[in-house]
PDB file of the backbone (N, CA, C, O) and the ligand in Angstrom, with CONECT records:
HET     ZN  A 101       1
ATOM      1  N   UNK A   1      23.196  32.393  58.221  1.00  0.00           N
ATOM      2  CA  UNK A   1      22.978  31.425  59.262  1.00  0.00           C
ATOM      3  C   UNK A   1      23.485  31.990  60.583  1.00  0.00           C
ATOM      4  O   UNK A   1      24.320  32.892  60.530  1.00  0.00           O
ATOM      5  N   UNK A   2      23.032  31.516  61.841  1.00  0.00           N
ATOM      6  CA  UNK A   2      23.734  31.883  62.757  1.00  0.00           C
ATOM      7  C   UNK A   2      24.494  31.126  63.670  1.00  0.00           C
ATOM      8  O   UNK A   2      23.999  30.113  64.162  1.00  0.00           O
ATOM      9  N   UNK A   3      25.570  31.470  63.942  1.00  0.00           N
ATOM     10  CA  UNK A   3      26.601  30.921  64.563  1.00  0.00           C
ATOM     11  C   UNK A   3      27.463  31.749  65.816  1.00  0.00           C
ATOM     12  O   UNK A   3      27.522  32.978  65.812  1.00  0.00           O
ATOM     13  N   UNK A   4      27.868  31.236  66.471  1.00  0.00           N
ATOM     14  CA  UNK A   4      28.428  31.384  67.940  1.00  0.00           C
ATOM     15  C   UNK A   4      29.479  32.014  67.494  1.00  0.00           C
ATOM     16  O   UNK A   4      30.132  31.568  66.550  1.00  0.00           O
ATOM     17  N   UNK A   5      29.841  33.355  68.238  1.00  0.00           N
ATOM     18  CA  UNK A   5      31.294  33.665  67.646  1.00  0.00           C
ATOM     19  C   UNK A   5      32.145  34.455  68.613  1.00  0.00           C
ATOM     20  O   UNK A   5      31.872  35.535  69.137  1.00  0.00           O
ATOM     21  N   UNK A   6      33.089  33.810  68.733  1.00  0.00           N
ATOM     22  CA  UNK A   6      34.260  34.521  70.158  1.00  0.00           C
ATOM     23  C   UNK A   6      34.724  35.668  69.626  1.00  0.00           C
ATOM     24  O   UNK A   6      35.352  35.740  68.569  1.00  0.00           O
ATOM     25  N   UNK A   7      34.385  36.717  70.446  1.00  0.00           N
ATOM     26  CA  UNK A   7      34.701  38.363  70.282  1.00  0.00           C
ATOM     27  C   UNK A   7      35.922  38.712  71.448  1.00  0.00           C
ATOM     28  O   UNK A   7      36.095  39.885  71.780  1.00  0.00           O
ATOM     29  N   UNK A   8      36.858  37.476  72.119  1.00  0.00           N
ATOM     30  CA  UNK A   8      37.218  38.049  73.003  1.00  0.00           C
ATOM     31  C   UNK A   8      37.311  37.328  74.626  1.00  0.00           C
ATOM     32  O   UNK A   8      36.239  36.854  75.000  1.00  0.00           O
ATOM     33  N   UNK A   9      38.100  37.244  75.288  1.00  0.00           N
ATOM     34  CA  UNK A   9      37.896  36.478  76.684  1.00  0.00           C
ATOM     35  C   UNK A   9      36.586  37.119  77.297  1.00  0.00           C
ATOM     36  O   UNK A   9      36.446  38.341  77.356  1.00  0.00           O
ATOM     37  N   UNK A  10      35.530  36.124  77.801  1.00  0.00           N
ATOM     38  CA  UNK A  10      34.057  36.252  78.232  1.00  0.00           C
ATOM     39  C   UNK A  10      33.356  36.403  77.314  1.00  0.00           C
ATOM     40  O   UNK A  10      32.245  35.960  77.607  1.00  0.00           O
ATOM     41  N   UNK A  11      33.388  36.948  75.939  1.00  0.00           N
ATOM     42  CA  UNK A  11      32.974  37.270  75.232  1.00  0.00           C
ATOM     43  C   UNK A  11      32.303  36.684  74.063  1.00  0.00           C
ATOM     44  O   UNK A  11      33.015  36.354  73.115  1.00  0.00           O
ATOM     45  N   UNK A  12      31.029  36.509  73.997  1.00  0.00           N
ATOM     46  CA  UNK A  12      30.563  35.368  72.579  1.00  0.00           C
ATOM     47  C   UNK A  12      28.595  36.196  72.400  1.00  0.00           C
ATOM     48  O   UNK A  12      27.794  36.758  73.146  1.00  0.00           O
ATOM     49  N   UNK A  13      28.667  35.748  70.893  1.00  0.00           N
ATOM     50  CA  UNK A  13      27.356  36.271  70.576  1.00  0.00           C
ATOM     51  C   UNK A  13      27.008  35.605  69.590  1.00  0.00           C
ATOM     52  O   UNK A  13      27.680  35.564  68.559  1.00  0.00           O
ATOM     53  N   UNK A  14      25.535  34.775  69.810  1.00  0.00           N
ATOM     54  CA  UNK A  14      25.463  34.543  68.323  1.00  0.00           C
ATOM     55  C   UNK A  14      24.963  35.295  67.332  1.00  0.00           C
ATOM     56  O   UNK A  14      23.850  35.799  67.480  1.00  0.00           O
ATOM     57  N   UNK A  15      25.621  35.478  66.278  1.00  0.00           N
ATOM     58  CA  UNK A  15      25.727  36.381  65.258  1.00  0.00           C
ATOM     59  C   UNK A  15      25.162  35.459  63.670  1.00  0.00           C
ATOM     60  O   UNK A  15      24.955  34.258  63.495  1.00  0.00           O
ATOM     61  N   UNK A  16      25.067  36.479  62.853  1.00  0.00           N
ATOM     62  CA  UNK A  16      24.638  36.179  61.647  1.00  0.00           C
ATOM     63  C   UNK A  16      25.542  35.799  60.953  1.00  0.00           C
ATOM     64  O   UNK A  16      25.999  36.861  60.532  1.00  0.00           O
ATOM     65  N   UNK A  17      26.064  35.096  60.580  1.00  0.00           N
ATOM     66  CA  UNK A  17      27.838  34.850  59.598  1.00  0.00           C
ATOM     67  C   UNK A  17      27.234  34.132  58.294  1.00  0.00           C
ATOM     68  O   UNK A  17      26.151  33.546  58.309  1.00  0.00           O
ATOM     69  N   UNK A  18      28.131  34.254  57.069  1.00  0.00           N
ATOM     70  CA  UNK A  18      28.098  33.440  55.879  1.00  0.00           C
ATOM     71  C   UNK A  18      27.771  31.857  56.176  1.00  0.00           C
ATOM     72  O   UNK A  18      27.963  31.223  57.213  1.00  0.00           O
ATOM     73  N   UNK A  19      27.181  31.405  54.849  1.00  0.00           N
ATOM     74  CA  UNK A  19      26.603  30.054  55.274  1.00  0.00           C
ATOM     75  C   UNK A  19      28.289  29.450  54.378  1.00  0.00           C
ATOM     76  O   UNK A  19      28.839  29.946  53.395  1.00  0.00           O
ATOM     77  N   UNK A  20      28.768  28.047  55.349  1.00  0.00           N
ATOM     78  CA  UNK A  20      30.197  27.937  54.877  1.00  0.00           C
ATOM     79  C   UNK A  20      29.967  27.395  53.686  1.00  0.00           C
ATOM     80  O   UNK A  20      28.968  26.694  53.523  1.00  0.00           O
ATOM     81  N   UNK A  21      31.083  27.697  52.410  1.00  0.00           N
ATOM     82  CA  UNK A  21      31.491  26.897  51.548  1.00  0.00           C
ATOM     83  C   UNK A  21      32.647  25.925  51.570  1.00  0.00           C
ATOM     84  O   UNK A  21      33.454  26.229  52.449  1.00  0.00           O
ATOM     85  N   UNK A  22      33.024  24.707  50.785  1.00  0.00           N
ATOM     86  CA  UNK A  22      33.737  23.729  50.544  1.00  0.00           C
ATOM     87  C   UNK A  22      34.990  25.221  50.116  1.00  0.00           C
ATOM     88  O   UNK A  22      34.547  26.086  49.361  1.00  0.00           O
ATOM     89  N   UNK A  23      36.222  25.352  50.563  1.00  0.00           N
ATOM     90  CA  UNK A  23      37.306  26.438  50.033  1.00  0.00           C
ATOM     91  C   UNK A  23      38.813  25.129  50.133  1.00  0.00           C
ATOM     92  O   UNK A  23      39.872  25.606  49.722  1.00  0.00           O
ATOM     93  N   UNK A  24      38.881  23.818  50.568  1.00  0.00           N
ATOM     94  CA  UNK A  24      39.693  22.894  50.226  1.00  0.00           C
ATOM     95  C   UNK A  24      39.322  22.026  50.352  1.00  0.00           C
ATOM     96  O   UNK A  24      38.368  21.775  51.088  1.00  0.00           O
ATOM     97  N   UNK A  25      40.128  20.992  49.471  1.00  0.00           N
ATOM     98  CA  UNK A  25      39.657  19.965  49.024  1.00  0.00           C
ATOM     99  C   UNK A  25      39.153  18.837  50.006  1.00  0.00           C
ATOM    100  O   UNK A  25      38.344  17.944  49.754  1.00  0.00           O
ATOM    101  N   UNK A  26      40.020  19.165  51.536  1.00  0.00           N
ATOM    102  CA  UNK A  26      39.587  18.504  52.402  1.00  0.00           C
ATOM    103  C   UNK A  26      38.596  19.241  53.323  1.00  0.00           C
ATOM    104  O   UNK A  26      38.819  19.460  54.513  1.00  0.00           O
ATOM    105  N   UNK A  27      37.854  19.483  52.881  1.00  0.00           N
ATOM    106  CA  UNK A  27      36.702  20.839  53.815  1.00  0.00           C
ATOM    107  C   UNK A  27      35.416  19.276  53.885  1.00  0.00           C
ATOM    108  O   UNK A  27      35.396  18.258  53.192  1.00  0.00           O
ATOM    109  N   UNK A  28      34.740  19.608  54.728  1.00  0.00           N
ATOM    110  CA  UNK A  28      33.332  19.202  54.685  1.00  0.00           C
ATOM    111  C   UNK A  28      32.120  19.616  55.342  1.00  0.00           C
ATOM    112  O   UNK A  28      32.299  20.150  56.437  1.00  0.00           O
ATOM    113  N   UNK A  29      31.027  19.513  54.979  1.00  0.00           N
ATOM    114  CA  UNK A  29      30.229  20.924  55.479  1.00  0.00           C
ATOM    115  C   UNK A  29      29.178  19.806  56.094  1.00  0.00           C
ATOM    116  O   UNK A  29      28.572  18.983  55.408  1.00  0.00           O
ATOM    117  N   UNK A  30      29.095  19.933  57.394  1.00  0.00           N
ATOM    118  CA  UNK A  30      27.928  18.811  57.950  1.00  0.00           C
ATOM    119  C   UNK A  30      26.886  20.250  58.772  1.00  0.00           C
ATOM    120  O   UNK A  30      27.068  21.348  59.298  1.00  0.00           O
ATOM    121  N   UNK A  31      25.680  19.229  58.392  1.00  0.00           N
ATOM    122  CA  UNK A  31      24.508  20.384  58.855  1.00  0.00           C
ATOM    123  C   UNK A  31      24.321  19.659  60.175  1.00  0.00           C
ATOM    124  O   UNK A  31      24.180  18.437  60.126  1.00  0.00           O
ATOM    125  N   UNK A  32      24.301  20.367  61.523  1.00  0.00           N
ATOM    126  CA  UNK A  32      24.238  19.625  62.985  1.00  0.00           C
ATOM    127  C   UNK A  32      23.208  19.817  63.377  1.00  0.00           C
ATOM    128  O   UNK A  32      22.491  20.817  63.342  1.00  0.00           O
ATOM    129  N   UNK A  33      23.011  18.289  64.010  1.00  0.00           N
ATOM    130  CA  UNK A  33      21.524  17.960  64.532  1.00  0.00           C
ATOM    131  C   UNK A  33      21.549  18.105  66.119  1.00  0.00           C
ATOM    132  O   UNK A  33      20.520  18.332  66.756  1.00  0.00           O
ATOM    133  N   UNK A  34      22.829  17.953  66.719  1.00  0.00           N
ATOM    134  CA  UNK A  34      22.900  17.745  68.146  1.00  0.00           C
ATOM    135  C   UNK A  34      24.570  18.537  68.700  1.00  0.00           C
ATOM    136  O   UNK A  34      25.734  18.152  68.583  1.00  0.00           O
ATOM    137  N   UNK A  35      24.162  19.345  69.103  1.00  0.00           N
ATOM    138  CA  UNK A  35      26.192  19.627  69.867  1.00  0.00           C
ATOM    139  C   UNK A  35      25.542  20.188  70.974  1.00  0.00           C
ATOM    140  O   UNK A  35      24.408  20.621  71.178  1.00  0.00           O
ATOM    141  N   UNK A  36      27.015  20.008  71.924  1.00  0.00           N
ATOM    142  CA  UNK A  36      27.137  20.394  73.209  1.00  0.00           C
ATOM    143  C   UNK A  36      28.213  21.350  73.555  1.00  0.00           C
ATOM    144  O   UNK A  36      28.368  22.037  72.545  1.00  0.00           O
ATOM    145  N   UNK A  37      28.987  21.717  74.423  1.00  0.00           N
ATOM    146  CA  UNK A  37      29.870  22.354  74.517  1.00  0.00           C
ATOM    147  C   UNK A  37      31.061  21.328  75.410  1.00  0.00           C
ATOM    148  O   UNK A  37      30.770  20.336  76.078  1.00  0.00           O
ATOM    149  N   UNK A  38      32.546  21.940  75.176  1.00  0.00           N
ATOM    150  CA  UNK A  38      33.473  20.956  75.362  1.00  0.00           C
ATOM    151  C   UNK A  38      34.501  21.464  76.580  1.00  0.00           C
ATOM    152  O   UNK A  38      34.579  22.690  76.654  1.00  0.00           O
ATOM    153  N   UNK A  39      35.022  20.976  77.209  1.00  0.00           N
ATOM    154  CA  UNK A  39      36.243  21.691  77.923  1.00  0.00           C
ATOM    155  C   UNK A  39      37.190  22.908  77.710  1.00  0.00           C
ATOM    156  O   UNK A  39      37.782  23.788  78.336  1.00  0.00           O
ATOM    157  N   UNK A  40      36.918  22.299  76.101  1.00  0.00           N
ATOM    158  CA  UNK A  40      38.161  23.550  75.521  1.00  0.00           C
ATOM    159  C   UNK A  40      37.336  24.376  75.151  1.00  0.00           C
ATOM    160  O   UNK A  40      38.201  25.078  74.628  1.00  0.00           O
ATOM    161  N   UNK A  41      36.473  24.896  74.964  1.00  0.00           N
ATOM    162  CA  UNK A  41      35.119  25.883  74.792  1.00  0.00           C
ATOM    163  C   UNK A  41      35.928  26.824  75.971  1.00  0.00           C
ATOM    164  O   UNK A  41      36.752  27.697  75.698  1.00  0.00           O
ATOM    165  N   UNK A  42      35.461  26.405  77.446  1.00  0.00           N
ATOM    166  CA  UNK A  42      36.060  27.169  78.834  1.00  0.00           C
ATOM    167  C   UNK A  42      37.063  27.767  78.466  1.00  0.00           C
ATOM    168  O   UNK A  42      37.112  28.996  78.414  1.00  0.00           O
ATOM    169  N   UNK A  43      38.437  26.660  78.016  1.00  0.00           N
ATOM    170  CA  UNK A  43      39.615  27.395  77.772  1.00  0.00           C
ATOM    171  C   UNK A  43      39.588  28.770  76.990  1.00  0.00           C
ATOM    172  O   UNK A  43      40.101  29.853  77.270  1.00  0.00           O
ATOM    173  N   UNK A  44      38.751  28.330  75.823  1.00  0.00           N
ATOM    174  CA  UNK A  44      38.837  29.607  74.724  1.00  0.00           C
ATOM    175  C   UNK A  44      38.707  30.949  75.365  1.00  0.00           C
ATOM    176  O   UNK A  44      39.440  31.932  75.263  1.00  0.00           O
ATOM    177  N   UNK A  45      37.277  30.716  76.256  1.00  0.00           N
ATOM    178  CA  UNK A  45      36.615  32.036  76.605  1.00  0.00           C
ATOM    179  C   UNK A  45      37.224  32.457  77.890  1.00  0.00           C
ATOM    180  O   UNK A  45      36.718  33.321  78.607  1.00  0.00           O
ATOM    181  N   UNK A  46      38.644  31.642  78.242  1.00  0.00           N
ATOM    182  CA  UNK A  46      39.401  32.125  79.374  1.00  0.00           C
ATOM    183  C   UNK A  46      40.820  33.032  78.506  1.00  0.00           C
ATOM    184  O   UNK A  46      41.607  33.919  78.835  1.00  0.00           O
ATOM    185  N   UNK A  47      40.594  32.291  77.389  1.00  0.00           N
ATOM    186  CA  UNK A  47      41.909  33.410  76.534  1.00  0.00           C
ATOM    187  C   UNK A  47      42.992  32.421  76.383  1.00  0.00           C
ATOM    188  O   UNK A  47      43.833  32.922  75.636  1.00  0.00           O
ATOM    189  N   UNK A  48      43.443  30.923  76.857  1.00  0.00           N
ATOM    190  CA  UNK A  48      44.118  30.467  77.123  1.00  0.00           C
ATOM    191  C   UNK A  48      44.079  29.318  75.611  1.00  0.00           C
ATOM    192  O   UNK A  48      44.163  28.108  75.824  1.00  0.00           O
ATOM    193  N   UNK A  49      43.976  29.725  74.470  1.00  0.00           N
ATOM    194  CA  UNK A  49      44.088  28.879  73.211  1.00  0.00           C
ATOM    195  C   UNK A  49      43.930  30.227  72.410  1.00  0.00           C
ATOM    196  O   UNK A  49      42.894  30.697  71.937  1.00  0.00           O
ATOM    197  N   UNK A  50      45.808  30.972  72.357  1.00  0.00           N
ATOM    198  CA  UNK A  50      45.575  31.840  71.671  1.00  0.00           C
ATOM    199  C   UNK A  50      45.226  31.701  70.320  1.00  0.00           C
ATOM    200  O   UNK A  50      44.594  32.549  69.690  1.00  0.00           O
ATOM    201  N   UNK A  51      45.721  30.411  69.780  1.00  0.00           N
ATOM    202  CA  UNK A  51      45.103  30.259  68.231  1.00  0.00           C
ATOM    203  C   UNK A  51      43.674  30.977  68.096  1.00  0.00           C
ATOM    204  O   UNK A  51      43.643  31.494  66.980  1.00  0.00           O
ATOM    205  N   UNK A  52      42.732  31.163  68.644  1.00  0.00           N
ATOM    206  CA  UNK A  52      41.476  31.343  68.943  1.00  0.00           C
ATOM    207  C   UNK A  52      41.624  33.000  68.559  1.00  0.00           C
ATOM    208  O   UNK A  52      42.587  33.626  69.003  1.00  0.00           O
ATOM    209  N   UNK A  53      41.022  33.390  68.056  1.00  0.00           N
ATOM    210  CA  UNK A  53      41.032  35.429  67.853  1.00  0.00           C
ATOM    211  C   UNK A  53      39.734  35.790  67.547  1.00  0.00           C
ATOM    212  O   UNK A  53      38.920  35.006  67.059  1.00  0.00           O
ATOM    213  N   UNK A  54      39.505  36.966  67.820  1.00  0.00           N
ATOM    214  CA  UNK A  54      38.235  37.284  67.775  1.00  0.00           C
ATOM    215  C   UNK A  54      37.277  37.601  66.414  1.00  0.00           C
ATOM    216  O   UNK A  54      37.422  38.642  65.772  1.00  0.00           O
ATOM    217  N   UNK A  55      36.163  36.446  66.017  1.00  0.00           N
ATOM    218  CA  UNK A  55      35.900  36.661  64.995  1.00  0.00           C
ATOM    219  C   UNK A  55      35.860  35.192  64.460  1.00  0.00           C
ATOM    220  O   UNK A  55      36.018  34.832  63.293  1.00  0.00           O
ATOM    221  N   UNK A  56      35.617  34.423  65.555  1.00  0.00           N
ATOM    222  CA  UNK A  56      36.434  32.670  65.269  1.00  0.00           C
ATOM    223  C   UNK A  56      34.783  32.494  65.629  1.00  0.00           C
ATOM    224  O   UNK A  56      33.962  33.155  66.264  1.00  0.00           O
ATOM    225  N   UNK A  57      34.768  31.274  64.892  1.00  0.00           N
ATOM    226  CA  UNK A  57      32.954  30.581  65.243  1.00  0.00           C
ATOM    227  C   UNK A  57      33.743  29.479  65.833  1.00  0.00           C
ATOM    228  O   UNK A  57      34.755  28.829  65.569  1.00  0.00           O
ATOM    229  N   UNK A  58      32.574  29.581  67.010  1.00  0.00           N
ATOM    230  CA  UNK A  58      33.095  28.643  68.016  1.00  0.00           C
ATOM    231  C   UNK A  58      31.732  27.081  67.939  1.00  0.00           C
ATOM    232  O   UNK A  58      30.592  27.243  67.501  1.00  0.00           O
ATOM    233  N   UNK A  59      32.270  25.718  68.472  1.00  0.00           N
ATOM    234  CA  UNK A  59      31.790  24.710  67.902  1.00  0.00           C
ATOM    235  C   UNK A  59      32.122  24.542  67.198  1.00  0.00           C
ATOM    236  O   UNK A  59      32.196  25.029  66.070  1.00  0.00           O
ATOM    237  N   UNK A  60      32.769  22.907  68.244  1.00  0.00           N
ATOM    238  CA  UNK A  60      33.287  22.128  67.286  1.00  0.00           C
ATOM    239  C   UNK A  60      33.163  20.380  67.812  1.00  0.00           C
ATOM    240  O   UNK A  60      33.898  19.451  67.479  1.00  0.00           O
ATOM    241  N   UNK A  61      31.793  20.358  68.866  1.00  0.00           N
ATOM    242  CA  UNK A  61      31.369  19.327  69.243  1.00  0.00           C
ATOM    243  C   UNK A  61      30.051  18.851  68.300  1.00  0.00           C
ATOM    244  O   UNK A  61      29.403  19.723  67.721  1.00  0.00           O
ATOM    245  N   UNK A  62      29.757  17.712  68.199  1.00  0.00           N
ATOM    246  CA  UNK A  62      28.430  17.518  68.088  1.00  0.00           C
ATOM    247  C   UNK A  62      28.083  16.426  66.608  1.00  0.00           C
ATOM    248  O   UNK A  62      28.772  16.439  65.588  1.00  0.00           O
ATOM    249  N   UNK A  63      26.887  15.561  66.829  1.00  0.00           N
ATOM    250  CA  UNK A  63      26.463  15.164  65.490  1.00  0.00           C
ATOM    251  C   UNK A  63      25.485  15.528  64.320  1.00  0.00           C
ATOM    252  O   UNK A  63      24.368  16.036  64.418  1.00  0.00           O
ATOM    253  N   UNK A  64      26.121  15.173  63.260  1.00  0.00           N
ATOM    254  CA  UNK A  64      25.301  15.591  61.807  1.00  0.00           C
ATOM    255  C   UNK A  64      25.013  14.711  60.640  1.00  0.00           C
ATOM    256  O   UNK A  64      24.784  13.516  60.822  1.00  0.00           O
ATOM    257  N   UNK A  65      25.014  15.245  59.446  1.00  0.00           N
ATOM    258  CA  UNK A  65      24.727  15.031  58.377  1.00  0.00           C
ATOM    259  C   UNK A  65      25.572  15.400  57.540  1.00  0.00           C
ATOM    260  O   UNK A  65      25.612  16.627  57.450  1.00  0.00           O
ATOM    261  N   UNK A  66      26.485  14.701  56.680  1.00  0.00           N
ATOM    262  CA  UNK A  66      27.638  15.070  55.862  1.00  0.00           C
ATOM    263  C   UNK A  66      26.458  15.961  54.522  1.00  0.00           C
ATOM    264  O   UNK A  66      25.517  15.290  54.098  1.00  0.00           O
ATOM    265  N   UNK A  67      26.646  17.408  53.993  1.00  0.00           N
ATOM    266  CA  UNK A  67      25.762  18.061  53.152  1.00  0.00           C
ATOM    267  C   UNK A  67      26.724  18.396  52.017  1.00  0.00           C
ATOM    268  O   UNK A  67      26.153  18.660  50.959  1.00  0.00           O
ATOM    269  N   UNK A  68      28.123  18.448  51.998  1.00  0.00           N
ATOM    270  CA  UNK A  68      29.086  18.527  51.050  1.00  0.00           C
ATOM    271  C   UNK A  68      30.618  18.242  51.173  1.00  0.00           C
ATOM    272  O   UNK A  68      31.184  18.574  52.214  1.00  0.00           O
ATOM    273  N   UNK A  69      31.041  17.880  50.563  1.00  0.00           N
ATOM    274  CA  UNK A  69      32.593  17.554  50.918  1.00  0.00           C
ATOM    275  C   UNK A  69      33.301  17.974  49.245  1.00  0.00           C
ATOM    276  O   UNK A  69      32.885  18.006  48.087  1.00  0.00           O
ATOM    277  N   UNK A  70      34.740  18.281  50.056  1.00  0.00           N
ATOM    278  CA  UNK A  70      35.542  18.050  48.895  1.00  0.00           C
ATOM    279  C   UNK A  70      36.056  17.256  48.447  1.00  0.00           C
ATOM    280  O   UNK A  70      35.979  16.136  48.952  1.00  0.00           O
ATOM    281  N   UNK A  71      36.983  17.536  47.033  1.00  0.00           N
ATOM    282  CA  UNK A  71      37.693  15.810  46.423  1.00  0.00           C
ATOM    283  C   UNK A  71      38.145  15.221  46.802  1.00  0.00           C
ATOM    284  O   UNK A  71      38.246  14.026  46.528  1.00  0.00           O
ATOM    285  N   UNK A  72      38.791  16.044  47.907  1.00  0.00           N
ATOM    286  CA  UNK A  72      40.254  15.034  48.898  1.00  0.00           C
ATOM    287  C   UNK A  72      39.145  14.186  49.837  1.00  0.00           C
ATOM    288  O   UNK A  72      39.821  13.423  50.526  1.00  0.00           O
ATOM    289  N   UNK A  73      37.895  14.029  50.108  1.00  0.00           N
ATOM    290  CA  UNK A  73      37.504  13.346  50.960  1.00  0.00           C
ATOM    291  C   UNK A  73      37.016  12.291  50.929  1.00  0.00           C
ATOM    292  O   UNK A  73      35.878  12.287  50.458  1.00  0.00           O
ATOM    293  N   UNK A  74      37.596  10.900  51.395  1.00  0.00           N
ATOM    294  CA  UNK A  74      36.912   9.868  50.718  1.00  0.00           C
ATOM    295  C   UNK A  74      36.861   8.768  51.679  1.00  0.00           C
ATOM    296  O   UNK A  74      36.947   7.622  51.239  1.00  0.00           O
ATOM    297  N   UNK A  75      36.683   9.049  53.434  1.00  0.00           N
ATOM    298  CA  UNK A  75      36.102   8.248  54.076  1.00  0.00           C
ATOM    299  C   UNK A  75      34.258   8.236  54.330  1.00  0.00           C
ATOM    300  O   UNK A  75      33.511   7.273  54.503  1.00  0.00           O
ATOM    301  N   UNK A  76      33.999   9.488  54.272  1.00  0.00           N
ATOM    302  CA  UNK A  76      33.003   9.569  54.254  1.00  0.00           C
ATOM    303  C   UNK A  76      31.925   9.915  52.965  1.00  0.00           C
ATOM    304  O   UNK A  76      32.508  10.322  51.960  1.00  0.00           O
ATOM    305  N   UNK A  77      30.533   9.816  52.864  1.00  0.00           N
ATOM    306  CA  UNK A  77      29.957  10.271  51.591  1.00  0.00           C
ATOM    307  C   UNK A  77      28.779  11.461  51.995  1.00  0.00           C
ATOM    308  O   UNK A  77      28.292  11.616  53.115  1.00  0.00           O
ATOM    309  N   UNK A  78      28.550  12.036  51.097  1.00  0.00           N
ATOM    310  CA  UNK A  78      27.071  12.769  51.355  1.00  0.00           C
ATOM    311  C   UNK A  78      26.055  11.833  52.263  1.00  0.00           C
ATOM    312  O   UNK A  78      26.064  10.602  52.272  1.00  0.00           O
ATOM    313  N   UNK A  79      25.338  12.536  52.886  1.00  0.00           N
ATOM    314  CA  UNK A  79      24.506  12.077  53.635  1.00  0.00           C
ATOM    315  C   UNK A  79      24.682  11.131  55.096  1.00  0.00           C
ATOM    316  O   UNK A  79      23.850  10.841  55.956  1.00  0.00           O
ATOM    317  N   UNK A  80      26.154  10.791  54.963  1.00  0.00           N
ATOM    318  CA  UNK A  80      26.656   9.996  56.178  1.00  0.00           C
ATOM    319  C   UNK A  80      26.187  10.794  57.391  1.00  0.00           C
ATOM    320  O   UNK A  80      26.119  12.023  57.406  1.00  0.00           O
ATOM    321  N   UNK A  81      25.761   9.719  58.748  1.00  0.00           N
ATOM    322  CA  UNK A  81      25.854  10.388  59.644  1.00  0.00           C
ATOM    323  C   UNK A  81      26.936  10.318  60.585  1.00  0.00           C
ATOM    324  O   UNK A  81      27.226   9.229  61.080  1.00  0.00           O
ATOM    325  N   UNK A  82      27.689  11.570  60.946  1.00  0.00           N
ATOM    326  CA  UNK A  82      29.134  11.410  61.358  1.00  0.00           C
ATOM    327  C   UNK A  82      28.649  12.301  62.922  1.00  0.00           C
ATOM    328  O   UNK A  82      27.624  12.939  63.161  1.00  0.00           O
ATOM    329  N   UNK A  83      29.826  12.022  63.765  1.00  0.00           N
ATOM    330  CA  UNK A  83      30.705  13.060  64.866  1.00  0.00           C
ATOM    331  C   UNK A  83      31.508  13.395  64.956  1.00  0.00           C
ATOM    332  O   UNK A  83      32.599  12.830  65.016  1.00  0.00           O
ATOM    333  N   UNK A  84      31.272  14.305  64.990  1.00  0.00           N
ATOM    334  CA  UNK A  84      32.453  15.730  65.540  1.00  0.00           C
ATOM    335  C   UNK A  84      33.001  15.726  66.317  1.00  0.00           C
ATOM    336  O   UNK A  84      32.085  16.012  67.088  1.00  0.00           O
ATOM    337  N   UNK A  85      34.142  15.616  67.173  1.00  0.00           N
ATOM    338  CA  UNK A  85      35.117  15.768  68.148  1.00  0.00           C
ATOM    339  C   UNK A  85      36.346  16.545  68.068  1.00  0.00           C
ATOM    340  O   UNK A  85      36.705  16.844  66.929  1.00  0.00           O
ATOM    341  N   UNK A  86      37.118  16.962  69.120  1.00  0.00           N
ATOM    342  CA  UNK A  86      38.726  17.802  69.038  1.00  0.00           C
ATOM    343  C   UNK A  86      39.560  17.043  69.176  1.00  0.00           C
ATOM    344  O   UNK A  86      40.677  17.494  69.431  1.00  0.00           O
ATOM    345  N   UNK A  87      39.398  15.713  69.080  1.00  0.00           N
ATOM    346  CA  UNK A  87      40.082  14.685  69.131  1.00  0.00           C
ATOM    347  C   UNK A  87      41.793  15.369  68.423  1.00  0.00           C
ATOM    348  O   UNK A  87      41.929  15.485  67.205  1.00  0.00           O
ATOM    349  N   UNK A  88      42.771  15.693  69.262  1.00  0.00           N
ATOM    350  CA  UNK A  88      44.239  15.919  68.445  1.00  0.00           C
ATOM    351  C   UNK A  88      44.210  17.631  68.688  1.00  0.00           C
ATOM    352  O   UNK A  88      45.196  18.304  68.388  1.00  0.00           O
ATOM    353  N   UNK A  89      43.341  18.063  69.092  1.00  0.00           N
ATOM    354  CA  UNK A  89      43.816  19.578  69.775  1.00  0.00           C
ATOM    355  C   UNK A  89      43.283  20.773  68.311  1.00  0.00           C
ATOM    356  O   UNK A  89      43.198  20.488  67.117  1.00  0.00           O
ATOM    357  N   UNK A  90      43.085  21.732  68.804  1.00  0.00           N
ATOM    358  CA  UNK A  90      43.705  22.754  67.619  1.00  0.00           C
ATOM    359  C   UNK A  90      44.961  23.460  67.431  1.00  0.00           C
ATOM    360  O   UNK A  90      45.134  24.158  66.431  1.00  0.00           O
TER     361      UNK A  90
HETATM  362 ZN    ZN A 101      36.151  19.599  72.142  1.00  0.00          ZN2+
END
């Protein structure tokens, strides 16, 4: 699949990456119908959210389709349509 990926301050390409799997119990894998880009997007690609390293898929705005979840998850179900926000920071 392809996905957006920070290589670096200025730096982004979309690239070919693994399609994600469920790897904890609280993971959930929504397929997106609509995203935008966010404030903290800017920050990233200014260098200023070092959590951020190069090799990070970037997006993390936007709405979908819940396509898998793990056990721990039990507000939402398959097929829900949810949004995405940074609501609480990374
Ligand atoms: Zn955001």
């Amino acid at each position: 699949m392809k996905a957006l990926v920070y290589h670096g301050p200025q730096k982004i390409s979309l690239d070919d990456c693994p399609v994600p799997t469920i790897t904890e119990n609280t993971d959930a894998i929504i397929k997106i119908i609509k995203t935008t880009i966010c404030g903290t997007d800017l920050h990233i690609l200014k260098r200023d959210v070092p959590s951020f390293t190069p090799g990070r898929i970037l997006g993390h705005e936007g709405i979908g389709i819940v396509e898998k979840i793990g056990p721990g998850i039990t507000e939402i179900k398959l097929e829900d349509r949810v949004l995405i926000s940074c609501i609480g920071g990374f």
